[in-house]
Each structure stands twice: as structure tokens, then as C-alpha cells.
C-alpha positions as CSV (number, residue, x, y, z in Angstrom):
1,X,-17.9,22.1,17.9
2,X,-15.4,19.2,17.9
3,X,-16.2,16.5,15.5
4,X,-15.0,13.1,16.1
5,X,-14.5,11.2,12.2
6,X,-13.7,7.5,12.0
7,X,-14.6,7.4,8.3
8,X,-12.9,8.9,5.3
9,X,-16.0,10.1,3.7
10,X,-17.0,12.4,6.2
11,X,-13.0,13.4,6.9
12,X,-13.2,14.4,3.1
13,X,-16.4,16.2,3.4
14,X,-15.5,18.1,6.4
15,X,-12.2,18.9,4.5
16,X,-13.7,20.5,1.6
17,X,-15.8,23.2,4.0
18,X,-12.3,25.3,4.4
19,X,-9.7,25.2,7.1
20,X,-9.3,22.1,9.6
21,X,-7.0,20.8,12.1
22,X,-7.3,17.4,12.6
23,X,-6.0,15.8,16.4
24,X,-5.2,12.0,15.6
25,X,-5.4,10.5,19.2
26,X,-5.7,7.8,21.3
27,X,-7.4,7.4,24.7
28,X,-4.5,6.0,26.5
29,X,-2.1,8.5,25.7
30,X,-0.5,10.9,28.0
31,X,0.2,13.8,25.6
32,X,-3.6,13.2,23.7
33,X,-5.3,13.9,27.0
34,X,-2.8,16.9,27.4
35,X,-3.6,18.4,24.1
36,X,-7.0,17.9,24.7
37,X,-8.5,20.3,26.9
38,X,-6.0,23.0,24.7
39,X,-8.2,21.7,21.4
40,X,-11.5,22.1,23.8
41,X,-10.2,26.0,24.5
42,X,-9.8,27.0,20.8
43,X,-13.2,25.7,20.4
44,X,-15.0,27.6,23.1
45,X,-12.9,30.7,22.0
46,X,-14.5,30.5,18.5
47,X,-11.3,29.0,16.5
48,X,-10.9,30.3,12.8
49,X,-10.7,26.2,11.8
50,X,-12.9,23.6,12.4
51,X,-10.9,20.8,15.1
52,X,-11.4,17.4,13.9
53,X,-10.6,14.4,16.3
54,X,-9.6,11.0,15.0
55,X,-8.7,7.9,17.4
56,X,-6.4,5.8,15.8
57,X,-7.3,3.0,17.6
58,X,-10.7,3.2,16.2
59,X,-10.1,4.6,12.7
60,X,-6.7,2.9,11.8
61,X,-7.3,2.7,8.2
62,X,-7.4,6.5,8.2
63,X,-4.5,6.6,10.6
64,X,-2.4,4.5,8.1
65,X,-3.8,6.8,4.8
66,X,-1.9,9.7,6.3
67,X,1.0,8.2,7.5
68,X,0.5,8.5,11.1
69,X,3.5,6.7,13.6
70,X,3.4,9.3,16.2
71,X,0.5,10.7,18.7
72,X,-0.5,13.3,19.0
73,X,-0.2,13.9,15.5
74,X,-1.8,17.6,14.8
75,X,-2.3,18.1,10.8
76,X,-3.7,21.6,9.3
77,X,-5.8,21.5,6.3
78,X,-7.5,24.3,4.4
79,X,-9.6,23.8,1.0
80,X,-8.3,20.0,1.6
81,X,-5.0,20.7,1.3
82,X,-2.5,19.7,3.6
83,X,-0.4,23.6,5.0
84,X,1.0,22.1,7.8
85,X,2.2,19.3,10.4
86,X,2.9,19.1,14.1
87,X,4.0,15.9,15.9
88,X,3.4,15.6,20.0
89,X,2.4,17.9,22.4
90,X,1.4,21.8,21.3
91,X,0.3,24.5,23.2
92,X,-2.5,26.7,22.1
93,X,0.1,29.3,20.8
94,X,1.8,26.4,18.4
95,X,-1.4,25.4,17.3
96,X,-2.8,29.0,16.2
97,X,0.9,29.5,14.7
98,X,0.4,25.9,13.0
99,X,-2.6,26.4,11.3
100,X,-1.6,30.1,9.6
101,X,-1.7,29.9,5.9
């Protein structure tokens, strides 16, 4: 299941549970809505990773924390370590190559 976060705590906590992608998004965005339904996909299809959604509108202190300047802004996390980075639109083949460790 998709989680949306707009606190750090509970990013950290879901962090620490293994790997995650986390979507930093914002509602009015043209490529956010486009990666959406790609996110919504993996999820139905039983993803290997936990998909995280954060609106940067809403949580901007944890859009500032990791640097974000570009949406969609796609970040791949396992143990709660940052493996990998993708900037804009990805399509579901990017995204399962983006979150390999």
C-alpha cells in the first residue's frame, strides 16, 4: 500500500523497515500525475519496496532536508540508506532498474 508521509518521524520509521522509494510530488504537476498511476502499478503488482509519497507542498521541511529543487523527484532507500536518485518523469522499467541494489 502507498503511504503518504508529511512528517520525518514516520519517513524515518518507514525507512528503517528495508527498501523504499519515496515519490516527492506535488498536486499541480504534470509529470507527478504522470508518474502516478506508474507508482499505483508497482503497488498492485506486489513491488519488492515499499512506495512512499511526499507532497512538497505539504511537507516542505522534509522537501528542503533532502535537497529537493526538481519534481518528480524519485529517491531509493534500503536499510535507510540512500542507493539511488532519479529526477522527472520514469517509467515503470526506470523505476524497478532504480531501485536495484
Amino acid at each position: 500500500m502507498i503511504k503518504h508521509v508529511e512528517s520525518k518521524e514516520e519517513l524515518n520509521e518507514i525507512l528503517k523497515s528495508g527498501d523504499v522509494l519515496v515519490d516527492f510530488f506535488a498536486t499541480w504537476c504534470g509529470p507527478c500525475r504522470m508518474v502516478a498511476p506508474v507508482l499505483e502499478e508497482l503497488d498492485r503488482e506486489g513491488a519488492p519496496f515499499q512506495i512512499v509519497k511526499i507532497d512538497t507542498d505539504e511537507a516542505t521541511e522534509l522537501a528542503m532536508e533532502y535537497g529537493i529543487q526538481s519534481i518528480p523527484t524519485l529517491l531509493f532507500f534500503s536499510e535507510g540508506k540512500l542507493i539511488n536518485k532519479r529526477l522527472g518523469f520514469a517509467r515503470k522499467d526506470q523505476i524497478l532498474e532504480l531501485c536495484k541494489k
